[in-house]
Every structure is written in C-alpha cells, then in structure tokens.
C-alpha positions, 0 to 999 in steps of 0.5 A: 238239478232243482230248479227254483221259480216264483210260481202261483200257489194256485197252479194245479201242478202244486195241489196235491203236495199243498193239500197233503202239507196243510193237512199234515201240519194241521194233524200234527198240533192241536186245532188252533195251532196249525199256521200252514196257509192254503192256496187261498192263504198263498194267495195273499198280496203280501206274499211272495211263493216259489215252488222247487222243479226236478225237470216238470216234477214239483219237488216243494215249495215255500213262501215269504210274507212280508210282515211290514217295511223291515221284516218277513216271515217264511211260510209253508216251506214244503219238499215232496216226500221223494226229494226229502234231503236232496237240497230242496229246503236249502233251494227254497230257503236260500231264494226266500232270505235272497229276496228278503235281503233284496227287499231290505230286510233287517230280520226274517221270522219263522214259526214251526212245530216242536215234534219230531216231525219238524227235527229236518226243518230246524236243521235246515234253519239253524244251519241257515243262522235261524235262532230261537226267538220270542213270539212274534206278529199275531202267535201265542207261545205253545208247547205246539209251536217254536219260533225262530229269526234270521237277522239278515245284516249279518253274513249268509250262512246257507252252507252248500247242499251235501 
C-alpha cells in the first residue's frame, strides 16, 4: 500500500531519486528546456511537496507550486523506477489536485515533455481531466515541451488505480 505525506524535499531518503529525475529530465530536451526543480527549487515557499511511501521504501514524489491566489502548477511528479505502474503517479496527482481544490483553485497547469519517455505521465494526466493548453506563467512553446490544465470546478476524474 502507498502511502502518500507532505515531506521535505531535502530529506535524505529522497536524494537519490531527485538526483536521478533532474538529470534524466534535463537529458531528455535540449539545455534550456528541462523545468524539473532541484531540492533548492523544491524548497521554495510557494510549494507544496509529498513524497509516496511503500513501508520506509520511497516509491516517488510530486510537488505543487502555486502560481497566484487562482492557479497552481504540478511539478516534478516522479515514481522510482521499480513502482512505474503501480499507482504511485495516481497517488501523487490525486494528493496534488486534492489540495489544489482545498486551496480554492479554479485551474491546476502543468508542463511536460513531448518524447516517448513523457508517453506514461500523459496517460496519467489525461485520465485525470488534464488537457492541452497554450503556454502559461513564464514557458515559451518548443517543439521540447507541451502543456496541459485541469479545470478544477468540474468533477474529479481520477479514475481508480488498475
């Protein structure tokens, strides 16, 4: 069973899987296309971060950051390799839009890749309600990057994990 708790992104249980998530996200695009934040990043006061639990084994992590009073963005949603597809991603994103409706959100964004390698994310998100958008707060459209929203006053759609 997953369990799923607000957490510091400087916890040393998380190091590794941080580590290996920035530079995989900053080897997949170009240089100055890669968003994924570091502990540093994490850090910031304008985000909230939970990290996903099998028993004292880290299974991933994911972030919001609030972009104003109306509107928050998902960051660095992240699963360890070895619970890819066990409902770690559904675990994370249904705490992140949780407390975005708790906060009062009318939208949640988020920005992603456009390989291969971002195939499982969109899944998630799309399954969530997530759908294409223009770019939003400071990105730049790229062939590198796509971006999605959740407009939060409609029902949840989070379907169960399979």
């Amino acid at each position: 069973m997953i369990e799923v708790r607000r957490d510091d992104p400087d916890n040393p249980a998380l190091a590794g899987l941080l580590a290996e998530h920035v530079a995989e996200q900053r080897g997949n695009v170009p240089p100055g296309f890669a968003f994924a934040l570091d502990t540093k990043g994490l850090a910031d006061p304008a985000i909230a971060f939970w990290s996903a639990w099998d028993g004292n084994r880290v299974a991933g992590f994911g972030a919001l950051k609030e972009l104003d009073a109306a509107t928050g963005e998902v960051k660095s949603m992240r699963s360890d390799a070895a619970y890819l597809g066990r409902g770690v991603g559904h675990a994370l994103l249904s705490t992140i839009v949780a407390e975005a409706r708790a906060r009062g959100y009318a939208r949640l964004y988020l920005e992603t890749g456009t390989t291969p390698a971002y195939d499982a994310a969109l899944t998630l998100y799309r399954r969530a309600g997530f759908v294409a958008c223009d770019a939003f707060a400071d990105y730049r459209p790229s062939p590198h990057n796509q971006f999605l929203s959740l407009d939060l006053s409609k029902e949840a759609r989070c379907p169960p994990s399979s």
